[in-house]
C-alpha positions in Angstrom: 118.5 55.3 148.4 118.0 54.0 144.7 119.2 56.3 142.0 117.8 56.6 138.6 119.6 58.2 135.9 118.4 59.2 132.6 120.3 59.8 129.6 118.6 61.6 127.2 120.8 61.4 124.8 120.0 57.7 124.7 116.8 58.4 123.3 115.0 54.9 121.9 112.5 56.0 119.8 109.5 58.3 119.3 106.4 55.8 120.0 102.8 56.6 119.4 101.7 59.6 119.2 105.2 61.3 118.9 106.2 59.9 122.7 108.8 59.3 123.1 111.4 56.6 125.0 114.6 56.4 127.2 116.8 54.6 128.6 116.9 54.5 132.1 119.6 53.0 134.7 119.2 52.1 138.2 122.2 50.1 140.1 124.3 49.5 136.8 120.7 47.8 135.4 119.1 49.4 132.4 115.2 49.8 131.8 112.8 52.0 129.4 110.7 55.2 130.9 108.2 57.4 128.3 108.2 60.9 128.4 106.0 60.8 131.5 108.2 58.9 133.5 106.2 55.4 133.4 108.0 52.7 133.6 107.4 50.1 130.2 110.4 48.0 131.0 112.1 47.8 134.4 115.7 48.5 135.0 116.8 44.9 135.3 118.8 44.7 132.2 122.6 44.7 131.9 122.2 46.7 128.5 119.2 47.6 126.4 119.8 48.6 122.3 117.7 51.4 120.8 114.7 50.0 118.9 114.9 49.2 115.4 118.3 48.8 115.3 117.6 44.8 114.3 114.2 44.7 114.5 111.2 47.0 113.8 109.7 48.0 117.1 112.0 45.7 119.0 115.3 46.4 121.3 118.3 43.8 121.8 118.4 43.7 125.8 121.5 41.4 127.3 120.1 39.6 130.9 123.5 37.5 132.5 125.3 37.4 129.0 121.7 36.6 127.6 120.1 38.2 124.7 116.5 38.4 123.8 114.0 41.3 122.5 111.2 43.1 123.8 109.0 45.2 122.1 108.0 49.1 122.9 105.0 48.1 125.0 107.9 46.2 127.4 106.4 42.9 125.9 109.0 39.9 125.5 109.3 38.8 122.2 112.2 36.3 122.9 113.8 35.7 126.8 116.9 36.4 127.1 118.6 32.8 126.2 121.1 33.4 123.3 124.5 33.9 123.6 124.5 35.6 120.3 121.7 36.7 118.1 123.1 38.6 115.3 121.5 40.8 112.4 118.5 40.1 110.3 118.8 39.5 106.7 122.4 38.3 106.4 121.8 34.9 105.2 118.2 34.9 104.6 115.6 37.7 104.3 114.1 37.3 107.5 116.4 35.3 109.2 119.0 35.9 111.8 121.0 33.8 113.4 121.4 32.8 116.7 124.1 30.7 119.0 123.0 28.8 122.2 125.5 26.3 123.9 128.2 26.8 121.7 125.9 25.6 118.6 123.8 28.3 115.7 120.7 28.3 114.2 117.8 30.6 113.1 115.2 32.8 114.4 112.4 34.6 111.8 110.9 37.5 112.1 108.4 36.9 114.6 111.0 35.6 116.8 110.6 31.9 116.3 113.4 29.6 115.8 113.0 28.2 112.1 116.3 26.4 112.6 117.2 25.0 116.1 120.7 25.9 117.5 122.1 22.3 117.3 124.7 23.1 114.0 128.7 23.7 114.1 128.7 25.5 111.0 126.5 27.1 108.1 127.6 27.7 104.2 125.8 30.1 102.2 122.4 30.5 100.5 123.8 29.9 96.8 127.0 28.4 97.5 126.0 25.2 96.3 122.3 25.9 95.6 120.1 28.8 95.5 117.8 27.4 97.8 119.9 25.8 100.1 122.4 26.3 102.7 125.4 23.9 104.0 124.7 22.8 107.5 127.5 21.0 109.6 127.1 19.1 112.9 130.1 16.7 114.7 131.8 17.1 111.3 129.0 15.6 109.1 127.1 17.9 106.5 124.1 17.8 104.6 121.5 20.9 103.3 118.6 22.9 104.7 116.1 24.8 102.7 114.6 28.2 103.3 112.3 26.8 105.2 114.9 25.8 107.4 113.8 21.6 106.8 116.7 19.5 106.1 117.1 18.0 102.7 120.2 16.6 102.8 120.6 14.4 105.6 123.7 15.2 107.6 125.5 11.7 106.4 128.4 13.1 104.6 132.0 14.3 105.1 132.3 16.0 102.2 130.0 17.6 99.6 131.5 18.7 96.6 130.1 21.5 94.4 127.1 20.3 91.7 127.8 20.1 88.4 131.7 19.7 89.0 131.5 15.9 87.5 128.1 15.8 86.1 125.1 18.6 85.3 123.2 18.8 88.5 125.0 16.3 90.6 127.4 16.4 93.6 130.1 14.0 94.4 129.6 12.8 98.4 131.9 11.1 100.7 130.4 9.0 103.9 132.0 8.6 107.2 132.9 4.8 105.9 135.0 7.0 102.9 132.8 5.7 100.2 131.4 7.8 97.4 128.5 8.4 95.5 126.1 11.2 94.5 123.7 13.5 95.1 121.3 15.3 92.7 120.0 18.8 93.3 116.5 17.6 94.5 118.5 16.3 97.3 118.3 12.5 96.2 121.1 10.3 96.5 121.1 9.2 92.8 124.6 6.9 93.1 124.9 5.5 96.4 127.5 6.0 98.4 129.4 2.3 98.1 132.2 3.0 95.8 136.2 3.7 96.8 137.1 5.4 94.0 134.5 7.5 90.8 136.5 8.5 87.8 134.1 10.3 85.0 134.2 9.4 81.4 136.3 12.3 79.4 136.5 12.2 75.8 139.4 13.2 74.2 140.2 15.5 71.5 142.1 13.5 68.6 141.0 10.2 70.2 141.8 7.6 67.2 139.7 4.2 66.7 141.5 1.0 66.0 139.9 -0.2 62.6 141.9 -3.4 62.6 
């Protein structure tokens, strides 16, 4: 015989109309009841979040190490298919990143992925740029934007900080070792041919042969 537990101190939320949600288990699955015991998500689920914890109006539910969300009308917004899908808001408003296969990326808000899960690594919005952030992938790097397009092709590897050498540029390095650099549009202004860049510095007390 089946046996359904409810834990009402697990209540999700108050939904329309002041009803309100719980969490339901059934054979060590978890699902959602209302307060008159119909069912808006079945007890399939190895755990269910409260609502809003991430997400307005949405729950974090974990299917076979899977995450996903649903919504409180037992919709699903995303299918349980990422390893990890962490917090809203951290690197971008609206953002949240997500890691599939061993690799991260980006969903938005409306559960779309704005940057696909193909990346090793990811910088910082403002470490280099305001705009951008530092994407990595099989050790090469380049940028993405807030719109999560690429900017900077993933060519180089190593990107030094702008305006360390010159106002607005960046020393690069390719896979061949050669330098060159980048300006902050994203164009490669020097290319990248040269084994060695050494910048002009003027010197204080610098005397000039009259002879």
């Amino acid at each position: 015989m089946q046996k359904i537990y409810f834990y009402s101190l697990l209540l999700l939320s108050t939904f329309s109309f002041g009803q309100k949600l719980f969490i339901v288990s059934s054979d060590d699955k978890f699902g959602v009841i209302n307060e008159n015991g119909v069912e808006i998500i079945p007890a399939k689920y190895n755990s269910i979040t409260e609502f809003d914890l991430q997400h307005p109006n949405w729950s974090k539910v974990e299917l076979n190490n899977q995450y996903g969300f649903i919504d409180k009308t037992g919709k699903i917004i995303i299918e349980p298919k990422y390893e990890v899908i962490n917090n809203y808001n951290v690197y971008s408003t609206g953002w949240a990143l997500i890691q599939k296969d061993g690799k991260f990326g980006f969903i938005d808000n409306s559960g779309k992925e704005i940057v696909p899960p193909v990346y090793d690594k990811f910088g910082d919005f403002g470490e280099y740029s305001k705009e951008w952030i530092l994407v990595e992938k099989d050790g090469l790097k380049g940028f993405i934007d807030k719109s999560g397009s690429i900017v900077v092709p993933l060519k180089y590897v190593n990107i030094d900080k702008f305006d360390t050498v010159r106002k607005n540029w960046s020393l690069v390095k390719d896979r061949k070792e050669k330098l060159g650099f980048i300006d902050k549009s994203g164009k490669e202004v020097i290319p990248a041919v040269y084994d060695n860049i050494e910048a002009f510095v003027k010197k204080k007390g610098a005397l000039t042969n009259n002879d």
